[in-house]
The first five atom37 places (N, CA, C, CB, O) and aatype in JSON, in Angstrom:
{
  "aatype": [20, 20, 20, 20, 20, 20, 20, 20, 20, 20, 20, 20, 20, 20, 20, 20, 20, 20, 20, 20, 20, 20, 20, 20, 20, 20, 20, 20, 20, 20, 20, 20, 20, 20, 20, 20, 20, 20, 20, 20, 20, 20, 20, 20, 20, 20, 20, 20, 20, 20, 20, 20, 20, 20, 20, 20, 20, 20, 20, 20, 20, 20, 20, 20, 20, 20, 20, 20, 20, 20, 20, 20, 20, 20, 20, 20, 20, 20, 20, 20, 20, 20, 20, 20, 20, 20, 20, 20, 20, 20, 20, 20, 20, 20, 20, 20, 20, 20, 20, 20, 20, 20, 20, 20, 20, 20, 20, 20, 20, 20, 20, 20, 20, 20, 20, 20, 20, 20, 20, 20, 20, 20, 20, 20, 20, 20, 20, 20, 20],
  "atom_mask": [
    [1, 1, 1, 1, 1],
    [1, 1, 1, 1, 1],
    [1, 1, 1, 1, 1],
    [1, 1, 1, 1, 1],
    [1, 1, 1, 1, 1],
    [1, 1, 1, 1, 1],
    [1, 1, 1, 1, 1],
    [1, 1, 1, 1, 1],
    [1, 1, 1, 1, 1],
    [1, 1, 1, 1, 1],
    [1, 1, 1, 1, 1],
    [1, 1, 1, 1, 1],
    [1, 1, 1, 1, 1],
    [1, 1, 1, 1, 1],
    [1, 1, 1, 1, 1],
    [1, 1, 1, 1, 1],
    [1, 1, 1, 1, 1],
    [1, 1, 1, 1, 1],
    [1, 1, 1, 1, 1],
    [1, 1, 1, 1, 1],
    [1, 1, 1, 1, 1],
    [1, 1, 1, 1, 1],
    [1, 1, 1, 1, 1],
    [1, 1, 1, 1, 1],
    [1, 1, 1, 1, 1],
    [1, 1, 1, 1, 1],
    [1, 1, 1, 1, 1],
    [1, 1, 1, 1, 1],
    [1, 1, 1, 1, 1],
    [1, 1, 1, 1, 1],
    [1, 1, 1, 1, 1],
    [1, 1, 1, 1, 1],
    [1, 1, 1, 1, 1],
    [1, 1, 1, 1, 1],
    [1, 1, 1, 1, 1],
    [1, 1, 1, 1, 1],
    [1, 1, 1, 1, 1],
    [1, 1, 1, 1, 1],
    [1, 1, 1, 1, 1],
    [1, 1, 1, 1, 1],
    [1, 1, 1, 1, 1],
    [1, 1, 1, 1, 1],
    [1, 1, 1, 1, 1],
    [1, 1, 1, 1, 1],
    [1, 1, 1, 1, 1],
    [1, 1, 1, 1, 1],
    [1, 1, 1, 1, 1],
    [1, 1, 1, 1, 1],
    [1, 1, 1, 1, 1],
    [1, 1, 1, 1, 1],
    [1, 1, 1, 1, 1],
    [1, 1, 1, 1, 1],
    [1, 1, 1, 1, 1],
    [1, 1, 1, 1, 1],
    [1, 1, 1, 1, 1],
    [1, 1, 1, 1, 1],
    [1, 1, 1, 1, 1],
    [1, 1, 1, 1, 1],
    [1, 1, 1, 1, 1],
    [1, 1, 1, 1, 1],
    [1, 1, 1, 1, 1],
    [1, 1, 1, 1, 1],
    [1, 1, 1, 1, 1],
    [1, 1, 1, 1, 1],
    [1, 1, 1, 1, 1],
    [1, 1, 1, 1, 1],
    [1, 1, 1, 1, 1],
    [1, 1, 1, 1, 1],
    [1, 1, 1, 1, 1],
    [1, 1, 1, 1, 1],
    [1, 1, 1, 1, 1],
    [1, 1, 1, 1, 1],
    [1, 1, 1, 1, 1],
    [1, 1, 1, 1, 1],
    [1, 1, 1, 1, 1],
    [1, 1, 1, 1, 1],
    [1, 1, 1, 1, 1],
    [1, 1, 1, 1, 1],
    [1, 1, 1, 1, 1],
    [1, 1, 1, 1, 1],
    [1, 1, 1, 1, 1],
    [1, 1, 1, 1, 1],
    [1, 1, 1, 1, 1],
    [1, 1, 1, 1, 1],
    [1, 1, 1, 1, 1],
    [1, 1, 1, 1, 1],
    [1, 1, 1, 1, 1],
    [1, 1, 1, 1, 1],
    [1, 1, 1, 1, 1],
    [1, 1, 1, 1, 1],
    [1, 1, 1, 1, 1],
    [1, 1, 1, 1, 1],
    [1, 1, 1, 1, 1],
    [1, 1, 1, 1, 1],
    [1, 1, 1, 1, 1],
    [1, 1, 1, 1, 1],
    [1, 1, 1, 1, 1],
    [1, 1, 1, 1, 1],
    [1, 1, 1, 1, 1],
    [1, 1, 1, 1, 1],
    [1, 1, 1, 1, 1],
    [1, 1, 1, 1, 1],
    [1, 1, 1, 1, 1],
    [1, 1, 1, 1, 1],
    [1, 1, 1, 1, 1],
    [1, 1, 1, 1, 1],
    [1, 1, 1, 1, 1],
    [1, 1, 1, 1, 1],
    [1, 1, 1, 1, 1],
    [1, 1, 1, 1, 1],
    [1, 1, 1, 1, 1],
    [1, 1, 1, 1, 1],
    [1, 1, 1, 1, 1],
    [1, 1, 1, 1, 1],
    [1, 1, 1, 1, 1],
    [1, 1, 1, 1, 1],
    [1, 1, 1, 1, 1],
    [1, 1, 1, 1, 1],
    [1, 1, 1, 1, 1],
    [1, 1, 1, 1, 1],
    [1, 1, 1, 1, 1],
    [1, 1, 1, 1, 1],
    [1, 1, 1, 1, 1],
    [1, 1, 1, 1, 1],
    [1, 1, 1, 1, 1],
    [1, 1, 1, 1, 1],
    [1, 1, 1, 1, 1],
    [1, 1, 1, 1, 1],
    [1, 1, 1, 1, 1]
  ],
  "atom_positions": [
    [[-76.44, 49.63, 60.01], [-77.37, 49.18, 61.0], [-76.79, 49.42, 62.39], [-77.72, 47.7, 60.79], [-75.63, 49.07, 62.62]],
    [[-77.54, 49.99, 63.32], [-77.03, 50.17, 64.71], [-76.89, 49.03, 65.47], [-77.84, 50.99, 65.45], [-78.02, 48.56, 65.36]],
    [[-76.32, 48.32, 66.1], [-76.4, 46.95, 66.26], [-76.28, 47.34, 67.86], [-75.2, 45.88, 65.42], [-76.87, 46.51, 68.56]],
    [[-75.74, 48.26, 68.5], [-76.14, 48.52, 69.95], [-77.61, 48.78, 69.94], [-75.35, 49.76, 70.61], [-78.0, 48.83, 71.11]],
    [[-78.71, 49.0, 68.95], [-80.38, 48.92, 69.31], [-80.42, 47.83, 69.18], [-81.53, 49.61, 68.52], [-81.14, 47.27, 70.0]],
    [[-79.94, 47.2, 68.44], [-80.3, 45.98, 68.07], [-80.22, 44.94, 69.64], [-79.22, 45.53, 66.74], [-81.15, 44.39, 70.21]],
    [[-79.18, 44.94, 69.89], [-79.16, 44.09, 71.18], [-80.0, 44.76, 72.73], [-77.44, 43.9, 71.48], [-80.36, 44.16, 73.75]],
    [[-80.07, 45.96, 72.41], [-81.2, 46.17, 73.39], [-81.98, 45.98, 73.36], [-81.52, 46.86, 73.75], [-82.49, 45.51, 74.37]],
    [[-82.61, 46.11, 72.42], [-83.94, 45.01, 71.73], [-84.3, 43.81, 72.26], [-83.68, 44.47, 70.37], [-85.34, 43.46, 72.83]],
    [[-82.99, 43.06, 71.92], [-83.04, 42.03, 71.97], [-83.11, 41.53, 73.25], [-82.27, 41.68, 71.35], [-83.76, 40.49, 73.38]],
    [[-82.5, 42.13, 74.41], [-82.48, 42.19, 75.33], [-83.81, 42.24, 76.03], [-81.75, 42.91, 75.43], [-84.28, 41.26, 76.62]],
    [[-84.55, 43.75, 75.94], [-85.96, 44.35, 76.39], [-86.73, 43.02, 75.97], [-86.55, 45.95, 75.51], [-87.36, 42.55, 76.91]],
    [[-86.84, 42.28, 74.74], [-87.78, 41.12, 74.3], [-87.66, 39.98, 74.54], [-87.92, 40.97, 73.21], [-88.45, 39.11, 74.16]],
    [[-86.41, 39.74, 75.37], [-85.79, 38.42, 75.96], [-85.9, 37.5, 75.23], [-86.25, 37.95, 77.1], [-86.49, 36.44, 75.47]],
    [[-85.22, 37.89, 74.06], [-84.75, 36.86, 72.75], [-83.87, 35.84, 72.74], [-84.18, 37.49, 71.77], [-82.71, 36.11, 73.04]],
    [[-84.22, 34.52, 72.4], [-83.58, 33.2, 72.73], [-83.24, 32.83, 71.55], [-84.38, 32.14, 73.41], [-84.01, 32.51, 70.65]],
    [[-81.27, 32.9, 71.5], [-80.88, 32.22, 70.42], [-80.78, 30.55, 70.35], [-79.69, 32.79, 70.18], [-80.75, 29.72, 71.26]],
    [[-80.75, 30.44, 69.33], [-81.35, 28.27, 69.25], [-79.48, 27.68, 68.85], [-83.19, 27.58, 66.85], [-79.15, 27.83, 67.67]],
    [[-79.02, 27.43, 69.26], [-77.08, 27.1, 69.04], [-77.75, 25.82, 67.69], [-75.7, 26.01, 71.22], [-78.01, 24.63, 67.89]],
    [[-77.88, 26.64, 66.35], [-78.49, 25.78, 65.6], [-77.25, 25.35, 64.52], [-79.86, 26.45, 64.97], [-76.62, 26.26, 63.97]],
    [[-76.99, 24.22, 64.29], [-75.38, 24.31, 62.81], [-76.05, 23.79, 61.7], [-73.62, 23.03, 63.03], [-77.19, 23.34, 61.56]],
    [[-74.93, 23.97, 60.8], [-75.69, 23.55, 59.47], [-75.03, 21.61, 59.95], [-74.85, 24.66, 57.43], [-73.94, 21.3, 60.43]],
    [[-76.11, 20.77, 59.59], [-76.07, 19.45, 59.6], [-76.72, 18.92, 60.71], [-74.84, 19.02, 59.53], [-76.51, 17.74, 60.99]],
    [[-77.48, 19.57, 61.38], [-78.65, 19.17, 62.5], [-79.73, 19.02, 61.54], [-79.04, 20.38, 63.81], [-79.97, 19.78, 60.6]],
    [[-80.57, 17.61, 62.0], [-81.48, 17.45, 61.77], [-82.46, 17.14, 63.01], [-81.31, 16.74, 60.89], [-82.37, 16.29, 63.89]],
    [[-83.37, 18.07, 62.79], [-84.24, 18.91, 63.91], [-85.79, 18.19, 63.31], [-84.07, 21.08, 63.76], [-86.25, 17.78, 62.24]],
    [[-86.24, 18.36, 64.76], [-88.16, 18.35, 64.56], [-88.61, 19.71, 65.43], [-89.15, 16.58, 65.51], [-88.68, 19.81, 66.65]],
    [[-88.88, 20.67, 64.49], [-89.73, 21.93, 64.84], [-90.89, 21.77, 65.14], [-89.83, 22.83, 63.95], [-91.69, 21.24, 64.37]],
    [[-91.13, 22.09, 66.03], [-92.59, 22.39, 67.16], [-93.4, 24.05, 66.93], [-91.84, 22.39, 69.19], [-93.54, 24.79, 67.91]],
    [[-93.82, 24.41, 65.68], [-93.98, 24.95, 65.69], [-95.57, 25.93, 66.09], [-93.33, 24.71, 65.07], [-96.62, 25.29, 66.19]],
    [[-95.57, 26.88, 66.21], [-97.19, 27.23, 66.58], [-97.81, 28.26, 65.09], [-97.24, 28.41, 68.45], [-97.3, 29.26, 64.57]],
    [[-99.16, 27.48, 64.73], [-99.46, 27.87, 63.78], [-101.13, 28.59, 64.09], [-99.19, 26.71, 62.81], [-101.86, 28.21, 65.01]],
    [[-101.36, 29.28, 63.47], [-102.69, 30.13, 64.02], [-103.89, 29.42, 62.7], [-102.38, 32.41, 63.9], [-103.81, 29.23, 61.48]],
    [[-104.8, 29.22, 63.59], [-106.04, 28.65, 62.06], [-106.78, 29.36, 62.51], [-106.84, 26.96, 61.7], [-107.1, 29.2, 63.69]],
    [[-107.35, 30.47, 61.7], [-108.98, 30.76, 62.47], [-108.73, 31.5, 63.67], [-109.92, 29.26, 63.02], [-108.08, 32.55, 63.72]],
    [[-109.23, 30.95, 64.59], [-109.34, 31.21, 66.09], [-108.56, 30.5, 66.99], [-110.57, 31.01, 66.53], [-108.14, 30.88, 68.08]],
    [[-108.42, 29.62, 66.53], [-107.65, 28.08, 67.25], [-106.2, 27.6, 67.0], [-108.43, 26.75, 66.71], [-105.98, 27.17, 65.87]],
    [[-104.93, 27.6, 68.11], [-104.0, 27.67, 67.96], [-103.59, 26.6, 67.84], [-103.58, 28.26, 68.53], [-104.03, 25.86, 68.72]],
    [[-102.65, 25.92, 66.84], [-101.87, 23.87, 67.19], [-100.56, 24.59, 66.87], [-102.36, 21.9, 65.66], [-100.21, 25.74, 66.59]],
    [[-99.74, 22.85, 67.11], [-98.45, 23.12, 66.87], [-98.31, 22.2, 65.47], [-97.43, 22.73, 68.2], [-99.1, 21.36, 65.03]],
    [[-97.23, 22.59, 65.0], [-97.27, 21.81, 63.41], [-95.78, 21.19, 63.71], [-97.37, 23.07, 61.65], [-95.11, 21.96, 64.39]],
    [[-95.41, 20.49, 63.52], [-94.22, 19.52, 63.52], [-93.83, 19.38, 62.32], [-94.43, 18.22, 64.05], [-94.52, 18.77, 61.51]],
    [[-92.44, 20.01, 61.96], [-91.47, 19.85, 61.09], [-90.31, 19.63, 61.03], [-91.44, 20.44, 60.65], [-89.37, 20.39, 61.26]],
    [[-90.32, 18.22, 60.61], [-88.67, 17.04, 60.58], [-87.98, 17.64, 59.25], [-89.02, 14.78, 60.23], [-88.47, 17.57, 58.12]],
    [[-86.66, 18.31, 59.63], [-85.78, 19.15, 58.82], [-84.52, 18.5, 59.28], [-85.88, 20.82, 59.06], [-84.32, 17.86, 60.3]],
    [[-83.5, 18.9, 58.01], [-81.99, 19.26, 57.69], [-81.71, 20.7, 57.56], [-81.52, 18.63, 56.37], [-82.0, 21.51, 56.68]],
    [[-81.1, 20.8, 58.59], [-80.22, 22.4, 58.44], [-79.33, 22.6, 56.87], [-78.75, 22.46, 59.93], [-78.17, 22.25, 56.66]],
    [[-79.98, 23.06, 56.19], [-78.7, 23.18, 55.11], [-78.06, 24.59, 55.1], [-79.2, 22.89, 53.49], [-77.4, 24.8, 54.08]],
    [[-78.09, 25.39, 55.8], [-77.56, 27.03, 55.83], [-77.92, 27.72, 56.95], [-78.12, 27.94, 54.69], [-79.09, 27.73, 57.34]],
    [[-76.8, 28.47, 57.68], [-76.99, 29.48, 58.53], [-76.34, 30.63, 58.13], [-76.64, 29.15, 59.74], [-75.4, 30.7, 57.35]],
    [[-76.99, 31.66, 58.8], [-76.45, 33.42, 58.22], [-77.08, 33.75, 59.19], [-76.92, 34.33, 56.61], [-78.23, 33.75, 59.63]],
    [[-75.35, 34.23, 59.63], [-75.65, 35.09, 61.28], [-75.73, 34.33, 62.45], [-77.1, 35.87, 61.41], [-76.32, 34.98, 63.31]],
    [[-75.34, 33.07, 62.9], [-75.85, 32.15, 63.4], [-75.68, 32.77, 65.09], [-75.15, 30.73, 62.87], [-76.59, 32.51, 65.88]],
    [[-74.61, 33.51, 65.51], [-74.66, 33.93, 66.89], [-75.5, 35.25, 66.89], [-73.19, 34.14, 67.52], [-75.54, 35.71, 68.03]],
    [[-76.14, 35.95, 66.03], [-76.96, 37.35, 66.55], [-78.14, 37.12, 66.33], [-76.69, 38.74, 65.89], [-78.44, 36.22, 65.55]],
    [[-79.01, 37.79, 66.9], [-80.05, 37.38, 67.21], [-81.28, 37.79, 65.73], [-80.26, 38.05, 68.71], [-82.43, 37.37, 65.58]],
    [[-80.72, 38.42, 65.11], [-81.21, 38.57, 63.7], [-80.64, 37.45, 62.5], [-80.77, 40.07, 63.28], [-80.84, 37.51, 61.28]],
    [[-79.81, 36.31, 63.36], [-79.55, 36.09, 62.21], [-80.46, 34.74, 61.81], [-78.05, 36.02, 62.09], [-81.36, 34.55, 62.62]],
    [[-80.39, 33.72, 60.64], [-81.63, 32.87, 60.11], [-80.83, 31.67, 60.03], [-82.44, 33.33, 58.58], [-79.6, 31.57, 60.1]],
    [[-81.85, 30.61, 59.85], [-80.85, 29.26, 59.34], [-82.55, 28.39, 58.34], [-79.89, 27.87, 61.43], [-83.7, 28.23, 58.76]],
    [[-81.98, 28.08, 57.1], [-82.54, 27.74, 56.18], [-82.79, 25.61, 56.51], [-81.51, 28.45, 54.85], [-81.97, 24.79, 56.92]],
    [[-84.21, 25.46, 56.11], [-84.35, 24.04, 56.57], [-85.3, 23.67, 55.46], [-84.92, 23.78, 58.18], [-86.35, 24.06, 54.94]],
    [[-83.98, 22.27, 55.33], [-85.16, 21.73, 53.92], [-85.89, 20.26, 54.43], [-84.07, 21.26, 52.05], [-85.29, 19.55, 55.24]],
    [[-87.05, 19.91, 53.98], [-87.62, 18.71, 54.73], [-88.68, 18.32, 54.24], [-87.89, 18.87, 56.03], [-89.13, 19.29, 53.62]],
    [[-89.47, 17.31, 54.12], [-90.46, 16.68, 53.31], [-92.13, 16.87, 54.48], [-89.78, 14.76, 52.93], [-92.02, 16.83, 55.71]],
    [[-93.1, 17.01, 53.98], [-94.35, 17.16, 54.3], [-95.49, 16.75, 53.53], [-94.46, 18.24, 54.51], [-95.88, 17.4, 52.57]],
    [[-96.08, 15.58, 53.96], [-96.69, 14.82, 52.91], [-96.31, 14.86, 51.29], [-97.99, 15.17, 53.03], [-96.78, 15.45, 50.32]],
    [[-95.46, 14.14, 51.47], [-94.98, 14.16, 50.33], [-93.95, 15.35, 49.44], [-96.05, 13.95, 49.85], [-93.35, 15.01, 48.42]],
    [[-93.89, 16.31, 49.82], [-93.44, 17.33, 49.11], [-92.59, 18.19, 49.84], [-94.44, 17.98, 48.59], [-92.83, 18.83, 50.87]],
    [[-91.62, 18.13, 49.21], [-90.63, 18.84, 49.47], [-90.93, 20.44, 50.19], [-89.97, 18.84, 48.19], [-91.79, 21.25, 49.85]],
    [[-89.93, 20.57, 51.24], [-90.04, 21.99, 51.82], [-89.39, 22.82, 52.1], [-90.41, 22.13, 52.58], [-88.86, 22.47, 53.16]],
    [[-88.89, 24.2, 51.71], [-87.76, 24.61, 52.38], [-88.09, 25.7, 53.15], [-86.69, 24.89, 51.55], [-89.1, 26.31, 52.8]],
    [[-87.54, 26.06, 54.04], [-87.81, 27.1, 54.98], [-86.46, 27.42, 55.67], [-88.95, 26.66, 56.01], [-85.49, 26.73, 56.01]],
    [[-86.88, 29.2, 55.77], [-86.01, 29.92, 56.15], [-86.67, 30.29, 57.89], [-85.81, 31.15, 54.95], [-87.82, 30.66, 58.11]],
    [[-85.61, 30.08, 58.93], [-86.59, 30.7, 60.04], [-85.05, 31.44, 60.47], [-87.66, 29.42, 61.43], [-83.87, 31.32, 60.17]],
    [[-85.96, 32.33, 61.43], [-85.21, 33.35, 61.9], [-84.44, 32.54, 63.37], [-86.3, 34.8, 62.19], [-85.01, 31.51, 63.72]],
    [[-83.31, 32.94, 64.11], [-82.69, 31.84, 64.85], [-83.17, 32.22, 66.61], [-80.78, 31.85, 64.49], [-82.86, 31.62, 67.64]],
    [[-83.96, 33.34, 66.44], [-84.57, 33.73, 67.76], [-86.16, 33.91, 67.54], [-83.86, 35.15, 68.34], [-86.67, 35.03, 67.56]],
    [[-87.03, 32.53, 67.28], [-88.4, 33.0, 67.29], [-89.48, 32.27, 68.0], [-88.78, 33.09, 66.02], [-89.59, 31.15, 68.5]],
    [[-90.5, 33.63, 67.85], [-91.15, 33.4, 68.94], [-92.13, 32.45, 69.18], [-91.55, 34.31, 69.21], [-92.5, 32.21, 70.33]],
    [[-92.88, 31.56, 67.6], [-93.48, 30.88, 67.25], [-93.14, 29.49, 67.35], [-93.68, 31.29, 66.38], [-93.9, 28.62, 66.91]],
    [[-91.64, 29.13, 68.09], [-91.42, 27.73, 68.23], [-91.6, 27.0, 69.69], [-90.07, 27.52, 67.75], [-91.07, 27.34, 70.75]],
    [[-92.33, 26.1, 69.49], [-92.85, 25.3, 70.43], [-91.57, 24.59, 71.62], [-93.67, 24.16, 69.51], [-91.39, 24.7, 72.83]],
    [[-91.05, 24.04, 70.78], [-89.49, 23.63, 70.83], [-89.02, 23.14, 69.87], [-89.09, 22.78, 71.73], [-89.78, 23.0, 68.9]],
    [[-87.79, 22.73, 69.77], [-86.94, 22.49, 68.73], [-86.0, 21.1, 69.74], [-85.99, 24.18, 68.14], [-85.47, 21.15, 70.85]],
    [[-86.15, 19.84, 68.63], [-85.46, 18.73, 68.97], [-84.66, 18.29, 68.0], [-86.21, 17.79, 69.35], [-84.84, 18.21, 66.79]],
    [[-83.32, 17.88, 69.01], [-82.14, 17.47, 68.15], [-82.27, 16.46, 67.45], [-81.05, 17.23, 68.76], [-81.62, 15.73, 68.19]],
    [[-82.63, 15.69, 66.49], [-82.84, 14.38, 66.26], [-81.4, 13.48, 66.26], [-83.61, 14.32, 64.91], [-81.16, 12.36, 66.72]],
    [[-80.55, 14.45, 65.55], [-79.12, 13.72, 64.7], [-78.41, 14.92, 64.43], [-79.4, 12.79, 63.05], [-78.97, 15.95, 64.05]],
    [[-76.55, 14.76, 64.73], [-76.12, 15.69, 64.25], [-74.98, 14.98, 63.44], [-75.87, 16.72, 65.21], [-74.21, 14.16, 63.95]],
    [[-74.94, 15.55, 61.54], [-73.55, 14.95, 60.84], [-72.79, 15.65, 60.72], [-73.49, 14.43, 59.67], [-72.65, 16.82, 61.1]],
    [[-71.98, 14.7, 59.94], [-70.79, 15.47, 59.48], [-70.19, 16.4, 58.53], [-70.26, 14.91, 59.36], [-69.24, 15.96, 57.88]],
    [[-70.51, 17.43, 58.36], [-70.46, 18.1, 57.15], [-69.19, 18.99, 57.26], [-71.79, 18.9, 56.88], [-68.83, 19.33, 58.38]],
    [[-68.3, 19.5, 55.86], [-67.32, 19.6, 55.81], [-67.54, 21.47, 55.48], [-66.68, 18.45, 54.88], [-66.79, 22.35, 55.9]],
    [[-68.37, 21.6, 54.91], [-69.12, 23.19, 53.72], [-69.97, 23.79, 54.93], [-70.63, 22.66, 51.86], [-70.31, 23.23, 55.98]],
    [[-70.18, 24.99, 54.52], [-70.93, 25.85, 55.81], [-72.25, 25.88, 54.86], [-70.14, 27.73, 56.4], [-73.22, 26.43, 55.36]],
    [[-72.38, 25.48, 53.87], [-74.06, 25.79, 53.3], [-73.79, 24.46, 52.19], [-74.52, 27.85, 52.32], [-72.94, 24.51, 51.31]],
    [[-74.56, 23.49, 52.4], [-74.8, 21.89, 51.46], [-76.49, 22.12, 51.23], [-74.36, 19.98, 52.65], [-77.54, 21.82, 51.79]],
    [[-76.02, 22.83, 50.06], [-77.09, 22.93, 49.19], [-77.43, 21.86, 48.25], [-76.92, 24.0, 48.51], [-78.51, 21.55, 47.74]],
    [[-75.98, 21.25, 48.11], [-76.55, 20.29, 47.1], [-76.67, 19.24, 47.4], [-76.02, 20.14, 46.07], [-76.28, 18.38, 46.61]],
    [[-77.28, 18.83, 48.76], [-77.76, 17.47, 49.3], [-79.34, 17.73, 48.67], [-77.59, 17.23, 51.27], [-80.16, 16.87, 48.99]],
    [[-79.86, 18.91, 47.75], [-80.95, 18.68, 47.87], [-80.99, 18.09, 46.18], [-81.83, 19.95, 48.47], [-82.04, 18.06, 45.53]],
    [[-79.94, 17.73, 45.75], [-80.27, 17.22, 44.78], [-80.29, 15.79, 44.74], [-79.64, 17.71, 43.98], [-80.89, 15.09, 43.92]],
    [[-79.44, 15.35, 45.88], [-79.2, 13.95, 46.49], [-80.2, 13.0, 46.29], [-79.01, 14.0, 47.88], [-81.29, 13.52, 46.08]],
    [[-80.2, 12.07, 46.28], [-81.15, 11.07, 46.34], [-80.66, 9.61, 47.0], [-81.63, 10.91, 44.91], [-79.48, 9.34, 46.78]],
    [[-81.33, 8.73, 47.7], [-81.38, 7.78, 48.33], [-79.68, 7.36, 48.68], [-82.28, 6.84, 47.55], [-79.54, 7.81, 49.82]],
    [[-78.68, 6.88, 48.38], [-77.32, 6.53, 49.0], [-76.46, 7.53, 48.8], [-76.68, 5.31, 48.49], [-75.35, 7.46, 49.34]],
    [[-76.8, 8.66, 47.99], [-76.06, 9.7, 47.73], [-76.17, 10.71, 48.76], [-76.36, 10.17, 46.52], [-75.36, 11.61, 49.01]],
    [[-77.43, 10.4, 49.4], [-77.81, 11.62, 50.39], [-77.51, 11.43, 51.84], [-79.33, 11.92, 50.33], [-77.87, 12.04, 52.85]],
    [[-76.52, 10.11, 51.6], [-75.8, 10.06, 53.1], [-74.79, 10.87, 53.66], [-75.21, 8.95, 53.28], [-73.86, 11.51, 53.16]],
    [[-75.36, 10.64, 55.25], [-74.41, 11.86, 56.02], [-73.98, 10.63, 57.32], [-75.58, 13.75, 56.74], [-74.59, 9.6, 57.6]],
    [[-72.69, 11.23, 57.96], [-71.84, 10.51, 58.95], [-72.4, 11.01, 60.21], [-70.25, 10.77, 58.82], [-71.89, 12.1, 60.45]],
    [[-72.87, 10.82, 60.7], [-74.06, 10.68, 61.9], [-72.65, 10.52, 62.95], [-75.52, 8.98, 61.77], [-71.91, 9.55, 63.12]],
    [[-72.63, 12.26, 63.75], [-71.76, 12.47, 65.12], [-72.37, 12.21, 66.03], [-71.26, 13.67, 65.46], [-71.59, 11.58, 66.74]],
    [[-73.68, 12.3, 66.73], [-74.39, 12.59, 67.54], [-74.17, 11.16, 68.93], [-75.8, 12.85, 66.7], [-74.39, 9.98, 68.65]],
    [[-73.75, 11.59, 70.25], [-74.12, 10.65, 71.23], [-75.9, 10.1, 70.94], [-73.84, 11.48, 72.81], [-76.84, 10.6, 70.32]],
    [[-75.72, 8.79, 71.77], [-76.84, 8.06, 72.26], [-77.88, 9.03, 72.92], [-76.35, 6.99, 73.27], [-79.08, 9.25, 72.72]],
    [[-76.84, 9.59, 73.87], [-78.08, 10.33, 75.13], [-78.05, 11.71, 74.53], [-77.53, 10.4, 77.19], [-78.53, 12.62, 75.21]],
    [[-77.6, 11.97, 73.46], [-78.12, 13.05, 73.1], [-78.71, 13.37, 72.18], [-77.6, 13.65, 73.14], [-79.05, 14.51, 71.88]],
    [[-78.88, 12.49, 71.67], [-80.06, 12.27, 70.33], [-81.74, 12.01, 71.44], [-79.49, 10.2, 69.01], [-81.87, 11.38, 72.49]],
    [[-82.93, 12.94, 70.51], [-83.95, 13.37, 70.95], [-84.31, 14.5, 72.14], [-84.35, 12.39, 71.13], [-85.36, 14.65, 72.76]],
    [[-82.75, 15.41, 72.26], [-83.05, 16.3, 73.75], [-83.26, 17.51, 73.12], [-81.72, 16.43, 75.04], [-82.71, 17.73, 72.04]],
    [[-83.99, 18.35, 73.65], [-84.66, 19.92, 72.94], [-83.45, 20.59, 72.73], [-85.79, 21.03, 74.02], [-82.88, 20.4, 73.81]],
    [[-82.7, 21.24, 72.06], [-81.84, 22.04, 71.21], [-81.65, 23.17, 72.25], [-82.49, 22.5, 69.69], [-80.57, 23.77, 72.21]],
    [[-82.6, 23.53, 73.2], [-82.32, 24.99, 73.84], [-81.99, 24.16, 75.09], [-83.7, 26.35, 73.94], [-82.7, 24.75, 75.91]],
    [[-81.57, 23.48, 75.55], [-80.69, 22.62, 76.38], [-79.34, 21.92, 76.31], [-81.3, 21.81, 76.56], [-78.92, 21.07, 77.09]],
    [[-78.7, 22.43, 75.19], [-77.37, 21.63, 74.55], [-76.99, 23.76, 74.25], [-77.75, 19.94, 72.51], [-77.56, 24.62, 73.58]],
    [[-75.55, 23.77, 75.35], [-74.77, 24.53, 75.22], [-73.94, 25.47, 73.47], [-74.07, 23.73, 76.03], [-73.28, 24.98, 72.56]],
    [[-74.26, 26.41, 73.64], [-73.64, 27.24, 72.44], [-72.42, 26.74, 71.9], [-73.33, 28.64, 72.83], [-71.87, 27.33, 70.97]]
  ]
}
């Protein structure tokens, strides 16, 4: 892969990387198309995986509940469809991919909560790389 197009690209499209880690738990603002008529859809996630996390191709995987049912999603870490992205909480995790918090359940699925006061609820593209 040529990765000097790649960043010109990225460049020419003024692509915004999100400084996203695995153990943020985020509320995505996302923009969803119905029809004719554009909303934003709001999705309260756990980062459980990033790949590639500083280039602008690279993704970070988010698992999270939506009426009821479980969700996982892969988004890309520069896109163009997000409304904003808020920090809710950031833990402590030791593994670069905790996959198996999704087997977790209720006291098992605790995490050690790093995050300041004043920086819990501030948009993610405002908190330094």
């Amino acid at each position: 892969m040529n990765f000097g197009l790649l960043k010109t690209l990225a460049q020419q499209q003024e692509y915004v990387t999100f400084p996203i880690k695995v153990g943020h738990q985020l509320e995505i603002h996302e923009y969803v198309w119905e029809w004719d008529n554009k909303r934003v859809w709001k999705f309260k996630c756990l980062v459980i995986a990033t790949h590639n996390p500083t280039h602008h191709d690279g993704s970070f995987t988010a698992i999270g509940e939506t009426s009821g049912v479980k969700i996982e999603k892969t988004y890309p870490m520069s896109y163009k469809k997000f409304a904003k992205i808020i920090l809710l909480d950031e833990f402590k995790v030791r593994r670069s991919k905790i996959y198996f918090i999704k087997d977790k359940v209720g006291k098992d699925a605790r995490l050690k909560s790093l995050i300041s006061k004043d920086a819990r609820g501030s948009e993610i593209s405002s908190i330094p790389c």
